[in-house]
C-alpha positions, -999 to +999 in steps of 0.1 A: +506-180+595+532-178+568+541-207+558+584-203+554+585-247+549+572-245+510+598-219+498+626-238+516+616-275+506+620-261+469+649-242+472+665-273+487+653-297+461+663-273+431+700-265+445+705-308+449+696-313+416+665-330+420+637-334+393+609-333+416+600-293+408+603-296+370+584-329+370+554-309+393+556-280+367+548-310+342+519-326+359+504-295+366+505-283+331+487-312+321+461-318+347+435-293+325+443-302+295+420-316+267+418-356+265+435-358+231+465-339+245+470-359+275+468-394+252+496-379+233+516-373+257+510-403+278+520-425+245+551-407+237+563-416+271+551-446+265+571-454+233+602-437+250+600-464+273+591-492+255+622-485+225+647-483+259+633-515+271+637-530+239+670-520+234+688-520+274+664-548+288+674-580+278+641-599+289+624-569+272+641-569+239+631-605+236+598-598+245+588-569+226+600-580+194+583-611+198+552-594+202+557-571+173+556-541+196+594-532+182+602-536+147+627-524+131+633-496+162+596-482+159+573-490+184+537-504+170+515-496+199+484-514+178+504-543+191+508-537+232+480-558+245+503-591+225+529-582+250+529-610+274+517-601+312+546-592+339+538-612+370+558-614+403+573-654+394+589-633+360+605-604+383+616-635+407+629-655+378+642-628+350+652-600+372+690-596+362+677-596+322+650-569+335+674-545+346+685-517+324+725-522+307+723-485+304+710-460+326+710-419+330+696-421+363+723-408+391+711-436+417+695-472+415+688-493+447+672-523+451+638-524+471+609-549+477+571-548+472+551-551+504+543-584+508+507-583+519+498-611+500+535-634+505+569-635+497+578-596+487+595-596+451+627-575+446+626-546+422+652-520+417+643-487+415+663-450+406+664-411+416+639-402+387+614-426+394+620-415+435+613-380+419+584-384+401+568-402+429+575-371+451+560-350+423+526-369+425+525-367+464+529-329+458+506-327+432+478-346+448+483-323+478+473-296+454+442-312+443+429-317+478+439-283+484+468-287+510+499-272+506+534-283+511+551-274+548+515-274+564+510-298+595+501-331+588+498-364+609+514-399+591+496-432+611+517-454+591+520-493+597+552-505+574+577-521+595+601-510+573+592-474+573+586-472+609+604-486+637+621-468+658+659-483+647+655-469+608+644-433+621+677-421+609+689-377+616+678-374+577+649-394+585+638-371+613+650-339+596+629-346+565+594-347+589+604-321+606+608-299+576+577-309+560+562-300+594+549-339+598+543-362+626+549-399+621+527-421+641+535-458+640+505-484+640+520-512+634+509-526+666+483-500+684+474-508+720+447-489+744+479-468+754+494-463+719+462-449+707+460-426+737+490-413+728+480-408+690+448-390+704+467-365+719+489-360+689+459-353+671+445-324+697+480-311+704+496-308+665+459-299+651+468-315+618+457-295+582+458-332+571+461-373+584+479-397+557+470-435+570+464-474+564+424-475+560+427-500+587+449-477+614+426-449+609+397-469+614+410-490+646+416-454+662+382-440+653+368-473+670+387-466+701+377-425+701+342-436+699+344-465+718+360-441+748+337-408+738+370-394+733+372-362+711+401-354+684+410-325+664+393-327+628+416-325+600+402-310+568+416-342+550+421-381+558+443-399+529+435-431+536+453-459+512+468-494+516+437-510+519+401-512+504+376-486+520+344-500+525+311-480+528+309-489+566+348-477+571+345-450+555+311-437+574+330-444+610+359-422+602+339-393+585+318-395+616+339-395+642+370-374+631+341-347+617+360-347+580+362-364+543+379-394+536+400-398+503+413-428+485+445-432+476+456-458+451+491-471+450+516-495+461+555-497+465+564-510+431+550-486+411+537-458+431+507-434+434+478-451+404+449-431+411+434-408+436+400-386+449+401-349+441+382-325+464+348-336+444+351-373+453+336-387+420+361-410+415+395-418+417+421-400+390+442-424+372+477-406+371+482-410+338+512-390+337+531-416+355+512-453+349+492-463+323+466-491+337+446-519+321+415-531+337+410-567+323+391-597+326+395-634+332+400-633+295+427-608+292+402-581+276+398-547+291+364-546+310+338-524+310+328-493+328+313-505+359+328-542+358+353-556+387+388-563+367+423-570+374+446-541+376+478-542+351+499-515+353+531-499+334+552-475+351+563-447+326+592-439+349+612-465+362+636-469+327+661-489+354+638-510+361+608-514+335+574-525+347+553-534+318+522-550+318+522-558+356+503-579+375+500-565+404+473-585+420+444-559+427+411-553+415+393-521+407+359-510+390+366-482+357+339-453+357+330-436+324+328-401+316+348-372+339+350-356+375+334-324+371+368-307+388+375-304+351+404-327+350+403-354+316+422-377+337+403-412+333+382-423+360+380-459+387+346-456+404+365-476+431+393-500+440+381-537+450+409-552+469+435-576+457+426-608+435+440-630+464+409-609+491+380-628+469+370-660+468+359-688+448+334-713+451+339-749+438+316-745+407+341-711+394+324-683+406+337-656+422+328-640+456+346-609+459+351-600+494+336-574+503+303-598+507+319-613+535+331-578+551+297-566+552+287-600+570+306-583+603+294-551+604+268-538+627+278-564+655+290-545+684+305-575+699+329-579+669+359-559+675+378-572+645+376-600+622+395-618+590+380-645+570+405-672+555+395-696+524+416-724+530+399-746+502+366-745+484+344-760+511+366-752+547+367-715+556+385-704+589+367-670+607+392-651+634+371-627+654+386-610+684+357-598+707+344-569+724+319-582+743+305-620+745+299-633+717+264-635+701+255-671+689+222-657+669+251-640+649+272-668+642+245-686+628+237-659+605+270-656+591+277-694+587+237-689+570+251-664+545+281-681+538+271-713+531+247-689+510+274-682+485+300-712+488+277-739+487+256-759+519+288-785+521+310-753+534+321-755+568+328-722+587+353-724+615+351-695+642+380-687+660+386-663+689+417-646+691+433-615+714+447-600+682+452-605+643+486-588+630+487-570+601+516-580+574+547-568+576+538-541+549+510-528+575+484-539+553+456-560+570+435-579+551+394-588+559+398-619+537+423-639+525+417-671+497+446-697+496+432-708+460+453-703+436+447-673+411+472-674+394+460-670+355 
């Protein structure tokens, strides 16, 4: 069927004056290239950024000429890892000296990350780093091999993004022109998912765009109720950490490959899975990302780190060096797509989803996830560190509950966390999500701040 949607969508975005086309002409120009080409151009966007921060960011200008980074109006890149991390308590404390005293961009408004972990912080954002976020959902269309216009499915969970009272006639026009249904999951009942079965069968989605979490509750209930739903030839699963276990369900039941998707409100897509699924592309176009350790180095291939990213975009706004509170393992060498676009083997979860033990170490939490699995009883569970040696365990229940199990998982966690570790169950009728729609399995209240 010809597809009339992809023709329009651009005409429409070149005749407003929008970047988005030029800036997917740029990425895909890039995506082949040879590494040495892509460092070069990923570091003279870089220093671009970094000389406007200097001189239009007051917080920045102190900053970066403290840490050598900008003398005398040159930018000495030797010297970036001296510049002092960005965390949420700066953006909270320093955000009028952050913002930008001069500007090109047409448009700036104020926004707030998602708050999955606690108070959201407020960031401002403008039309070109809007655009280039655009440009990178369009581009990672093309590397999954969709194309713009074709019908696609959105189970989405933000509050903000989804409830019924911010579906404005723009709103609505914009799905409709890019031929997509919006299903909200930030609550899904028996009924709701009824309802998003049938959507499935009736639309016949090319492609479904979801929270890990709402995709996975839905394939639960579709097996649960040997329901059948049309397969799409690509889940985009992001806001959340896909575990082994998730990620078999989904594939299993929905007959079709799940890809991970790595971003997050402040700065946008980080990484995703090409069509070959041997790691995740860091979109280096856009964000350049440090890996690093508890001692501020850059980890290994291979090695669990803290994600710090800066947006090469946002010159309203500049996020360098961010904190942003997740975790993710590098992978060495390249995806044999052909793309020299550096690789994560996988995204961990956020630093506040692992947990720590009173002698230091650190459980990450996917130990405890895969203490849940394979127990049919256990419809859906969320582990909370509230100190080193109490831990709280929310289960709501499918069937009656299986002491034998219990016991094993107290076992195994006492395994890890020490024999003086008391594990609290808890039965429930539901655990929410965040506002953001994120769910978490785990949750630590130990501070990790570093």
């Amino acid at each position: 069927m010809l597809n009339w949607r992809k023709p329009v969508i651009n005409t429409l975005l070149k005749v407003t004056g929008s970047t988005v086309p030029a800036k997917v002409d740029f990425i895909k120009s890039i995506e082949y290239l040879p590494r040495e080409q892509i460092e070069l151009i990923q570091k003279k966007n870089l220093k671009k950024l970094l000389l406007h921060a200097g001189k239009n960011c007051p917080y920045y200008t102190k900053v970066l000429s403290e840490s050598g980074v900008i003398q005398n109006d040159q930018v000495r890149l030797d010297n970036f890892n001296q510049i002092p991390f960005l965390t949420k308590d700066i953006i909270r404390k320093e955000f009028n000296n952050i913002v930008s005293k001069k500007t090109v961009a047409k448009k700036t408004w104020t926004d707030t990350s998602g708050g999955s972990t606690g108070v959201p912080v407020k960031l401002l954002k403008d039309n070109f780093f809007w655009d280039m976020g655009i440009a990178s959902h369009i581009f990672y269309n093309h590397m999954i091999g969709k194309k713009i216009g074709e019908k696609e499915i959105k189970l989405w969970g933000s509050e903000r993004d989804t409830l019924t009272g911010k579906e404005t006639l723009s709103f609505r026009l914009k799905n409709w022109l890019y031929n997509r249904k919006l299903l909200n999951s930030f609550r899904m009942t028996d009924s709701d998912m009824h309802k998003f079965v049938e959507a499935f069968n009736t639309i016949k989605p090319k492609s479904v765009w979801c929270y890990i979490e709402s995709i996975y509750e839905l394939a639960r209930f579709v097996k649960t109720n040997s329901l059948t739903a049309h397969p799409p030839e690509a889940i985009i699963a992001t806001a959340g950490t896909i575990t082994e276990p998730v990620k078999q369900l989904v594939e299993e039941v929905f007959q079709t490959k799940v890809y991970n998707q790595y971003g997050s409100r402040e700065v946008g897509c980080v990484a995703a899975e090409c069509v070959k699924q041997e790691g995740l592309h860091i979109f280096e176009f856009s964000q350049m990302l440090e890996v690093i350790d508890e001692n501020n180095q850059e980890v290994q291939p291979g090695v669990v780190g803290e994600n710090v990213i800066t947006t090469l975009y946002n010159h309203s706004f500049p996020l360098i060096r961010y904190r942003i509170g997740d975790t993710s393992i590098k992978k060495d060498g390249w995806c044999s797509c052909g793309r020299k676009l550096k690789l994560l083997k996988t995204v961990t979860g956020r630093v506040s989803d692992h947990f720590k033990s009173q002698d230091g170490a650190i459980i990450h939490g996917e130990y405890f996830t895969h203490l849940f699995y394979d127990r049919p009883w256990i419809k859906k569970f969320q582990v909370v560190q509230n100190d080193y040696n109490n831990i709280d365990v929310y289960i709501v229940q499918s069937d009656q509950k299986n002491d034998a199990d219990i016991k094993d998982i107290k076992d195994k966690i006492r395994h890890v966390l020490g024999n003086q570790c008391i594990t609290n169950f808890k039965f429930v009728n539901e655990i929410l999500a965040s506002d953001s729609g994120k769910y978490r399995y785990t949750i630590s209240k130990l501070s990790h701040e570093k």
